[in-house]
Backbone bond lengths (Angstrom), bond angles and torsions (degrees), N, CA, C in turn:
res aa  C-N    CA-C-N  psi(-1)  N-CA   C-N-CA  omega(-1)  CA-C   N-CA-C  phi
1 X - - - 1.454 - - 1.533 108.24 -
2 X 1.638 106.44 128.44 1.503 106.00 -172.54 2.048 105.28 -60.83
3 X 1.382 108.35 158.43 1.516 108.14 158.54 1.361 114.26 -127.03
4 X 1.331 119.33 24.26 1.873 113.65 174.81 1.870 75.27 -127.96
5 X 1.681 84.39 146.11 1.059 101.23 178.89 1.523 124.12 -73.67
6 X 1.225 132.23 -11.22 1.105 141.91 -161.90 1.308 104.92 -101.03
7 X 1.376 115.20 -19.72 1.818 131.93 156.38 1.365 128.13 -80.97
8 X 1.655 100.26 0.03 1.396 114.16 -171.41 1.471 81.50 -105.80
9 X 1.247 123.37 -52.18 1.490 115.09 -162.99 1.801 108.67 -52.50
10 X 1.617 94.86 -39.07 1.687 95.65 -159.07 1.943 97.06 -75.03
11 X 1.155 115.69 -15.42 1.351 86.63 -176.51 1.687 104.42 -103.88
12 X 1.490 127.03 15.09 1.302 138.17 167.66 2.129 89.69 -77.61
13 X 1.302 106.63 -78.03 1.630 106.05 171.90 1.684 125.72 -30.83
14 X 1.447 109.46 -41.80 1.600 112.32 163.79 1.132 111.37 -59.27
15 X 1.155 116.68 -67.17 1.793 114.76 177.20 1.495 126.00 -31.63
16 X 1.352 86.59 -49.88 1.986 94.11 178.07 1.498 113.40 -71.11
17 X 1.794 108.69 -45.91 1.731 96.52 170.31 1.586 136.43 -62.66
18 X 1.370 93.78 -45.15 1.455 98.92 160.14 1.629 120.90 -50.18
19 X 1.209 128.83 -43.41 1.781 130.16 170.00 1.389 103.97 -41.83
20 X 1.465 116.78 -67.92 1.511 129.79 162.41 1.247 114.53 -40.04
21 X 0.941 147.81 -65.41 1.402 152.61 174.21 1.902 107.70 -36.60
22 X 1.232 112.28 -73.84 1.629 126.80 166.78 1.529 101.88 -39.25
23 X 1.394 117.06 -42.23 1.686 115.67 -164.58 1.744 87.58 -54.79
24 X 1.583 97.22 -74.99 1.646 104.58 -171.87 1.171 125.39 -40.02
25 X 1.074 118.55 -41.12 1.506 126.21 -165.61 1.983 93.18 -70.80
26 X 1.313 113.08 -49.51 1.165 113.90 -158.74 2.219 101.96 -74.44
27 X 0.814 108.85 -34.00 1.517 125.11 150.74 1.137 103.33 -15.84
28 X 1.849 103.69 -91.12 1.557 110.16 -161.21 1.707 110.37 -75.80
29 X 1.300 116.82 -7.82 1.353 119.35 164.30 1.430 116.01 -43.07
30 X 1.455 98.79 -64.37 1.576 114.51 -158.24 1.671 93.56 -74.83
31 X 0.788 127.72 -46.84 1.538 126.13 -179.53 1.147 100.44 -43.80
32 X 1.851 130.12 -59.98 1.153 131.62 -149.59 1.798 101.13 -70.57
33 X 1.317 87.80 -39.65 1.867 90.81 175.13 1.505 108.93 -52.59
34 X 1.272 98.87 -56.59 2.126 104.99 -174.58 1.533 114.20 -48.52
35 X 1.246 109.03 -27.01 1.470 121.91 -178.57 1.379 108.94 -97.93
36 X 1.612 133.73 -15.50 1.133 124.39 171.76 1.579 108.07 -80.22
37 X 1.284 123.63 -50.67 1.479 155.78 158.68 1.620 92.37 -11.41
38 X 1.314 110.96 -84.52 1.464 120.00 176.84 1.232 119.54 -60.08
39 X 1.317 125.80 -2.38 1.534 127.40 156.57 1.490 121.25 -78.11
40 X 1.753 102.60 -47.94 1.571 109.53 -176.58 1.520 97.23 -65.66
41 X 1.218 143.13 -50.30 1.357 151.74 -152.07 1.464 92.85 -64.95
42 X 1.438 129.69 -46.01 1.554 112.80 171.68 1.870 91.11 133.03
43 X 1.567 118.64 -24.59 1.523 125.11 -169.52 1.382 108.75 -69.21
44 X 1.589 104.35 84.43 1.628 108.45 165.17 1.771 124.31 -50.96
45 X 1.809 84.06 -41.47 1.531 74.79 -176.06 1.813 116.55 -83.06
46 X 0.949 115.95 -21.24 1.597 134.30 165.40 1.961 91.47 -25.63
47 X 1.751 87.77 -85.37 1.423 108.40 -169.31 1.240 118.33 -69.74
48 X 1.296 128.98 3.82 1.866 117.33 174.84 2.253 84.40 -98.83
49 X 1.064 106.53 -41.02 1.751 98.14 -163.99 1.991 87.74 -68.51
50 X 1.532 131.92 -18.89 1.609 110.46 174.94 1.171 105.53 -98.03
51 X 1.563 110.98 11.32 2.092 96.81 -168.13 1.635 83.82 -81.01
52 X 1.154 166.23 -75.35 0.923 177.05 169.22 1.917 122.48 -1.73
53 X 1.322 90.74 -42.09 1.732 107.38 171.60 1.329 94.42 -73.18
54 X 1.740 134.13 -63.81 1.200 152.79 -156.12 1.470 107.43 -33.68
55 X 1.969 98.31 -64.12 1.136 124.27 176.26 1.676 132.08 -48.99
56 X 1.335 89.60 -37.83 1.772 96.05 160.72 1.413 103.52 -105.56
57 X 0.907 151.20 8.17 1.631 125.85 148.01 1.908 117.04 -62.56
58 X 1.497 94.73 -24.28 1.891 104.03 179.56 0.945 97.60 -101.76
59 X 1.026 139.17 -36.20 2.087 116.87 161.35 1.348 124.67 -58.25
60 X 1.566 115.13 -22.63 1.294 126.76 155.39 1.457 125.28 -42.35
61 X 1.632 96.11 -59.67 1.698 111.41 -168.40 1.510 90.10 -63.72
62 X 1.723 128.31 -54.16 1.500 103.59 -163.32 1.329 100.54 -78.81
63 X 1.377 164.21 23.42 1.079 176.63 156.26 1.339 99.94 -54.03
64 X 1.709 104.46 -69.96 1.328 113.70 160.96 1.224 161.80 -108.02
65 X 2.033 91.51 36.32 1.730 117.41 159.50 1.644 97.72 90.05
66 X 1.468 113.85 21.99 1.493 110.10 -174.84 1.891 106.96 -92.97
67 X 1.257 95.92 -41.41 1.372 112.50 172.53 1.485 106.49 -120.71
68 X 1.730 101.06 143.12 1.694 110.62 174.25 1.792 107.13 -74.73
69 X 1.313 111.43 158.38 1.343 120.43 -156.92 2.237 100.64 -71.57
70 X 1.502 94.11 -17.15 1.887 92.30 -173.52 1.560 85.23 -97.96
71 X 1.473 153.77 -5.13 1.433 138.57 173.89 1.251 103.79 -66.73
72 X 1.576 108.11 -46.58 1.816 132.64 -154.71 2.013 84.94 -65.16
73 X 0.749 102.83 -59.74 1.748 112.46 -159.54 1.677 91.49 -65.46
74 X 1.198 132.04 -55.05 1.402 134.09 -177.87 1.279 96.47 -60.56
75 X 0.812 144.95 -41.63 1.911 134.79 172.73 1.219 117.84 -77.87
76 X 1.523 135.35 -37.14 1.462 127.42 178.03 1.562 93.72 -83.08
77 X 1.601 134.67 -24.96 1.572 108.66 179.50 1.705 127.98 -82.99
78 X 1.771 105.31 -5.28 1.260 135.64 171.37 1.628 98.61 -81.19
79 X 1.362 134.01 -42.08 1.715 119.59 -175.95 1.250 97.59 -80.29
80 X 1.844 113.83 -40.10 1.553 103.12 -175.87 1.618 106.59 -42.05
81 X 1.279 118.81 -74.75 1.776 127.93 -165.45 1.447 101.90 -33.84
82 X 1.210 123.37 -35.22 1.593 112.78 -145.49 1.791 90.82 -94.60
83 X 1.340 106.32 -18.08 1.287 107.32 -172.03 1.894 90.36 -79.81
84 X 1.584 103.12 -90.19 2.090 84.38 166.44 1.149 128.72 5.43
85 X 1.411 107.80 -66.82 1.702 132.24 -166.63 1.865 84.65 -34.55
86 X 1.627 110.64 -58.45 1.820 115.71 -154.81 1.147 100.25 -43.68
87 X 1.689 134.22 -58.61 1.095 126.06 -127.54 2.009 99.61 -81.23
């Protein structure tokens, strides 16, 4: 446990970014699931009208330093294929 206050502040500020951080991450999770979901199920058109939300929810996260800019691209070019993969 910090005892200078200015070490008290920074791990009051960790706490709160990290909450934020988990929020986002857990965001584009569930999306990515909703959009995988509608891939396995066979619903092209489902999943080409959410590939699009998906895609800016992870430009979001590196927007805001949640994901590095080559994770973001390695995950929207992995939903892209699987979406291809349908047709």
């Amino acid at each position: 446990m910090p005892n200078i206050k200015s070490a008290k502040k920074r791990t009051l500020v960790i706490e709160k970014k990290t909450a934020q951080n988990k929020m986002i991450k857990s965001e584009v999770k569930t999306a990515i699931k909703k959009f995988l979901a509608a891939v396995d199920s066979g619903d092209k058109a489902s999943a080409t009208e959410m590939f699009p939300g998906v895609c800016s929810l992870i430009d979001g996260a590196v927007s805001k330093g949640v994901y590095k800019k080559n994770t973001a691209a390695n995950k929207k070019s992995g939903l892209a294929k699987k979406l291809n993969a349908m047709a």
